[in-house]
N, C-alpha and C positions, 0 to 999 in steps of 0.2 A: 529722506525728504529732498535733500538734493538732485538725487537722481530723478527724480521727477519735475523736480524745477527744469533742469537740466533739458528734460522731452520738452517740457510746453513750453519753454521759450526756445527751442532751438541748437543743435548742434552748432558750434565754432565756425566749423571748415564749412558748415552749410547755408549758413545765413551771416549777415554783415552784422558789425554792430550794431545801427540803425534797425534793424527788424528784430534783432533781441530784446531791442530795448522796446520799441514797438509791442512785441509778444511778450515782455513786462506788465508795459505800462495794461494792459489789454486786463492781463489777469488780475492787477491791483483791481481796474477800474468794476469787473466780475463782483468780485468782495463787496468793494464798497457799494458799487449800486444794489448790490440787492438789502442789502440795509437799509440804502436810501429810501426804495420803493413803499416800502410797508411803514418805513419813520414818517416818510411823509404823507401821508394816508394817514396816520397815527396825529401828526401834528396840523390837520386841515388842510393840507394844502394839495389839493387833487390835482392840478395843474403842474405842479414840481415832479408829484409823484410820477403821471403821464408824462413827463420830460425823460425822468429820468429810466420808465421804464423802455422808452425809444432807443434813450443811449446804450442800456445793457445789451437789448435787439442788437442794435446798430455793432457795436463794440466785439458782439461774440459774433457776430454773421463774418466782420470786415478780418478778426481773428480768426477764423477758421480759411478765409481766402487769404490771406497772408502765411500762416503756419503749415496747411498742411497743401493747399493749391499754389504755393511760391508765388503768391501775385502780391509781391512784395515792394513794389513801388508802389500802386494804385493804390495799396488800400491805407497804408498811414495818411497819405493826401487824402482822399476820401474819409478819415477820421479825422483828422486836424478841423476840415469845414465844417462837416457834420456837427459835429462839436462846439464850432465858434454858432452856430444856427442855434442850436437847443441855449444855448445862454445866453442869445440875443432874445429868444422868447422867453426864456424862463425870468431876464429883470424885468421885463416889464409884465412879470404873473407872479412878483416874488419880490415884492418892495424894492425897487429896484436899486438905488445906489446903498437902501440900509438892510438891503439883503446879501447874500456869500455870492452873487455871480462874479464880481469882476474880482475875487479871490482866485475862483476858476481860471481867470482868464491869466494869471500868473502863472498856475500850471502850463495851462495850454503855449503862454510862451517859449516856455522851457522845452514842449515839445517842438517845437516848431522848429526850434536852434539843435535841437538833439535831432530828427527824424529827417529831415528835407536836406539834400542835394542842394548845390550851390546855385544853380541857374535856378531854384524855386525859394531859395531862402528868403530872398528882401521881398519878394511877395506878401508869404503868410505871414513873416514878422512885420509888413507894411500893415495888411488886412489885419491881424490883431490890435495894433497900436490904432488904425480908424477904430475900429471895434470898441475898445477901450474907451478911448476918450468920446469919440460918437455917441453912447450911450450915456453919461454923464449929461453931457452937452444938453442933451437933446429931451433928457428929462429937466434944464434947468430951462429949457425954453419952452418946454410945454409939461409942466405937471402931471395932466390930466390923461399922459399916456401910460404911465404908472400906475401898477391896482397896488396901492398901499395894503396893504394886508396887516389887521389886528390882531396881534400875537402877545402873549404873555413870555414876558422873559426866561420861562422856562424852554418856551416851541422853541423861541430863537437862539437860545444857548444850543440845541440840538443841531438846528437847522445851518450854523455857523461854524458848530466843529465835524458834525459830517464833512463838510465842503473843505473844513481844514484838514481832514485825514485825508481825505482824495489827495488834493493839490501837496500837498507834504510825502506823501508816501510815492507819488507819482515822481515829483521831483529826488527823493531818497534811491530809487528804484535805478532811475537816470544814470546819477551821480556814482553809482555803484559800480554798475556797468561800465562808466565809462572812466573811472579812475582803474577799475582790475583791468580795460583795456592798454591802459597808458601804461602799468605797470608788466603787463604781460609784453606788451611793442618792448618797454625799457631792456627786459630782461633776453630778447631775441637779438636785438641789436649787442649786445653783450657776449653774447655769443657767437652771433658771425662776427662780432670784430677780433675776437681771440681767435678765431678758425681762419679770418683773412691774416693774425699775424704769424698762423700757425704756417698759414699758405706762402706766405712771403719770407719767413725763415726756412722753407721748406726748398722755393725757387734759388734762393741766396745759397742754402747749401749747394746744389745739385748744379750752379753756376759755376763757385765757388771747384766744383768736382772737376767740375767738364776741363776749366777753363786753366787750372795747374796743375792739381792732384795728379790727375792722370795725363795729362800732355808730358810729363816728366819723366812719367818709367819710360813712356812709350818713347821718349827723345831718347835714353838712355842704352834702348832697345837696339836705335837704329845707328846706335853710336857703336856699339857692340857687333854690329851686324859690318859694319864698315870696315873697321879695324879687323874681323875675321875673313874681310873678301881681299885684305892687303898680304895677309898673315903667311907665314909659310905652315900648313900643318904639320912639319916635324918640330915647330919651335916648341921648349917647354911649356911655356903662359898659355898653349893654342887649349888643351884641357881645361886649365884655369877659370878662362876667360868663356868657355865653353858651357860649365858647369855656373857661374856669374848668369850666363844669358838665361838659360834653365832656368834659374831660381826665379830672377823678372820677371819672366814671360809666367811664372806661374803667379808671381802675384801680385803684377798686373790682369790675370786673368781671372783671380779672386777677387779684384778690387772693384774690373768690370761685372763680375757674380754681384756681388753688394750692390748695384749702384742699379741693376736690372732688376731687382729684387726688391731692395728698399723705393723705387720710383714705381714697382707696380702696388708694391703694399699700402703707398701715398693715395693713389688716385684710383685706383679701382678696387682695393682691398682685396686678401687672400685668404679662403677659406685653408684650414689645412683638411687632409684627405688622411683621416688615422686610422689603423689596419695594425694588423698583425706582425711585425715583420723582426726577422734574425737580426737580432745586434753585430752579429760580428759579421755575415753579410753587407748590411751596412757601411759597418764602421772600416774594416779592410781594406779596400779600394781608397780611401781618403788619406788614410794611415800608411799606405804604401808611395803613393804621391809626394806625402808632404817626408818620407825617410828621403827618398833624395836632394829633397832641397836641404834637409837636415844636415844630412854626410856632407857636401858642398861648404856647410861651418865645419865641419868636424862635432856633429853634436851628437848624442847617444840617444835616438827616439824608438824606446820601446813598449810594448804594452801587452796587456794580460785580460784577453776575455774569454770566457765561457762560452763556446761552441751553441752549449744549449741554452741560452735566454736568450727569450722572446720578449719585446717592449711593445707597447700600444703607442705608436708615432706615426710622423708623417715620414716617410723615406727623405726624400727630397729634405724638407725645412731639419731634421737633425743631422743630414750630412754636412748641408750651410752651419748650423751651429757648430760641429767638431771643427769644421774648415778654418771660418773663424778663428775658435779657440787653438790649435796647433799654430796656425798661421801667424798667433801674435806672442805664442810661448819659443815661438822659434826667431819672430823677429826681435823679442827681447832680452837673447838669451845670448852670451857670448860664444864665441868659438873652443871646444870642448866641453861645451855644457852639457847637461841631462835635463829629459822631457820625457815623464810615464805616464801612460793612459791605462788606466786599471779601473774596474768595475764591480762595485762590491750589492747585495742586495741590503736594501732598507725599505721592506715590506712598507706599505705597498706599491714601492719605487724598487727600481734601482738606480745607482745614480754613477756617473762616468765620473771619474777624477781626475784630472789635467792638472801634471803638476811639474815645473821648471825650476829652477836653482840660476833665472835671470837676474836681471837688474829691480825688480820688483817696482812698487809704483809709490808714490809720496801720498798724501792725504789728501790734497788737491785732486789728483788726479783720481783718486779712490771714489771721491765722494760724486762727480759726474762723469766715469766711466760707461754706465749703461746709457746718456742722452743726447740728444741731437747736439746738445752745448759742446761734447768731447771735442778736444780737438786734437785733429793725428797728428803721430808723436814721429820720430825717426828710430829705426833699432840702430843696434849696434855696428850693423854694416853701412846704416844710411839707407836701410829700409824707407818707402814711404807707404803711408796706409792714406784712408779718405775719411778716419772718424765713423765710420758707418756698424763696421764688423758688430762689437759687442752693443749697441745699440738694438740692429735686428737678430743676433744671436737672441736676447731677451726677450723681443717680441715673437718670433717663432716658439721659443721654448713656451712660455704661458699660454700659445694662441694653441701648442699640445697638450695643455694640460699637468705641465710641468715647473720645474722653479729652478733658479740657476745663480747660483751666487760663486762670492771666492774670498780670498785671503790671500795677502799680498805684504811684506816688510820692504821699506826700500833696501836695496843691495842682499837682499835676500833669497828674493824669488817670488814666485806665485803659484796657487793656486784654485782652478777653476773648477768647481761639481755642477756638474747638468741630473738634475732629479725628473727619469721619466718612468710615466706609469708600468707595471709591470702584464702584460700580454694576460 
């Protein structure tokens, strides 16, 4: 039933309020007047009846050029008048002030405040209110314009609640429409304002990034870089200092990875592209990278894959995830520590295990680790991160079709499982 309410008054995005409701009232007024026609034929009164079978004419012609010819302004104005006309004739063919017309004319005002534009408004609500009281008036100063019409309390009991179903159901119909309008605007506005506070902690982080996060390695870079153009290369520290700049530049170059990534994932969104592809292809080249920056602490980063398994991933978005994950079991892991990356199958996963013997994380930091809220922490060396990593580590891994969680004791350690499909 809906769905077909739905067609005859009008799609949302196709028509305005005002011609819903228009294409409402049209269909109530279908109903009742054909009841009307034959009640009033029924109850003597051939003159109402010939009123009202004008209006259903008039009502489904002006409906058919409003609903399916879009001449959507003309024709509720051209029903509003028409309308005020048939009941300017019908009181004085229908007892006129102890007849149902200016019951009508309640409705009809309601339309007139629902349907009409602002530069026609004070008009038809002007013309209704002459209309109105006009007819009163003008029957107490000449009677004899009124055909009194002899009816038995039964015709008129009929003749008063037809006119009250109309005007009731008209105004019900209105009120409907335009309370689920109010409520549907409520419920939009609600949501661009969480999406504008989304956007604005979104700008604040990415300010936030631009404006110290990363000016810091890069200062630190150039500090490093300065001290080495002074430096003699036979001194001891010239390695050191050497194997320092390495590490930075590497994660400063993950930090910029993150910030390229999570800023396009923001604004234009990232399909991932998932395929067939060798885990350990994958994984080896990332794994190789982040062993020197390892050895550089004195840390032991080893791991254990199977040549032959094949995952159903994105290349790209699970390289960013292990990057990630290495990159923050190394920042938080002190110098002689251990980091394994082993991979075991859990039909119909397998899942990668990153696991460090670091400083591990507190329950604070456990509970908004994956969200925008994280906030970068310093490793052991005075590392700095930008908060970003395991935020889009999670949204990459789900947007493959996968799950990633961890386990963590402070002064413990942590670790990290990425669950991806199995090829």
């Amino acid at each position: 039933m809906n769905k077909y309410w739905y067609y005859l008054t009008g799609a949302n995005d196709e028509f305005s309020l005002e011609s819903r409701i228009f294409h409402s009232f049209c269909l109530v007024a279908f109903f009742v007047l054909s009841i009307l026609v034959p009640l009033n034929m029924i109850l003597g009164l051939p003159i109402s009846a010939l009123l009202s079978a004008i209006a259903l004419i008039t009502q489904s012609a002006l409906y058919y050029l409003s609903r399916f010819r879009h001449l959507t302004r003309i024709s509720p104005l051209l029903s509003i008048f028409i309308i005020h006309i048939i009941v300017i004739i019908n009181y004085f063919y229908n007892s006129g002030i102890q007849g149902p017309s200016l019951l009508l004319l309640v409705a009809i005002f309601f339309l007139v405040i629902s349907l009409t534009k602002p530069k026609e408004y004070w008009f038809f609500i002007s013309f209704n209110l002459v209309v109105a009281i006009g007819l009163p008036l003008s029957e107490y100063l000449n009677p004899a314009l009124v055909d009194k019409l002899e009816m038995g309390l039964e015709f008129r009991f009929g003749d008063m609640i037809g006119t009250y179903l109309l005007s009731i159901l008209t105004i019900l119909i209105g009120l409907r429409y335009i309370k689920k309008n109010y409520y549907i605007s409520q419920s939009l506005l609600e949501a661009k304002a969480i999406d504008l506070e989304r956007i604005n902690s979104t700008k604040n982080k990415l300010f936030t990034i631009v404006s110290h996060d990363l000016r810091a390695p890069l200062a630190n870079v150039r500090g490093y870089l300065e001290i080495l153009s002074h430096l003699d290369p036979a001194k001891e520290n010239w390695q050191e200092i050497q194997n320092d700049l390495i590490e930075m530049t590497q994660n400063t170059d993950n930090m910029l990875s993150n910030i390229l990534m999570w800023s396009t994932s923001q604004m234009d969104g990232i399909t991932p592209n998932k395929k067939q592809i060798s885990l350990t292809n994958t994984l080896i080249p990332v794994i190789k990278v982040f062993q020197s920056i390892a050895n550089a602490k004195q840390i032991a980063l080893t791991f254990d894959i199977d040549p032959e398994i094949k995952v159903l991933a994105d290349e790209n978005m699970l390289q960013l995830v292990i990057r990630n994950i290495l990159s923050n079991a190394i920042k938080f892991t002190p110098n002689g520590g251990n980091i394994t990356l082993e991979v075991e199958s859990d039909y119909p996963n397998y899942i990668i295990r990153i696991s460090d013997n670091g400083i591990g994380m507190s329950d604070k930091t456990k509970n908004s680790i994956f969200s925008l809220k994280a906030e970068s922490s310093f490793g052991t060396r005075n590392e700095k991160g930008v908060g970003l990593g395991l935020n889009l580590s999670k949204e990459f891994t789900d947007m493959q079709g996968g799950r990633i969680w961890f386990e963590s004791s402070l002064g413990m350690g942590s670790t990290f499982y990425i669950s991806i499909p199995i090829a």
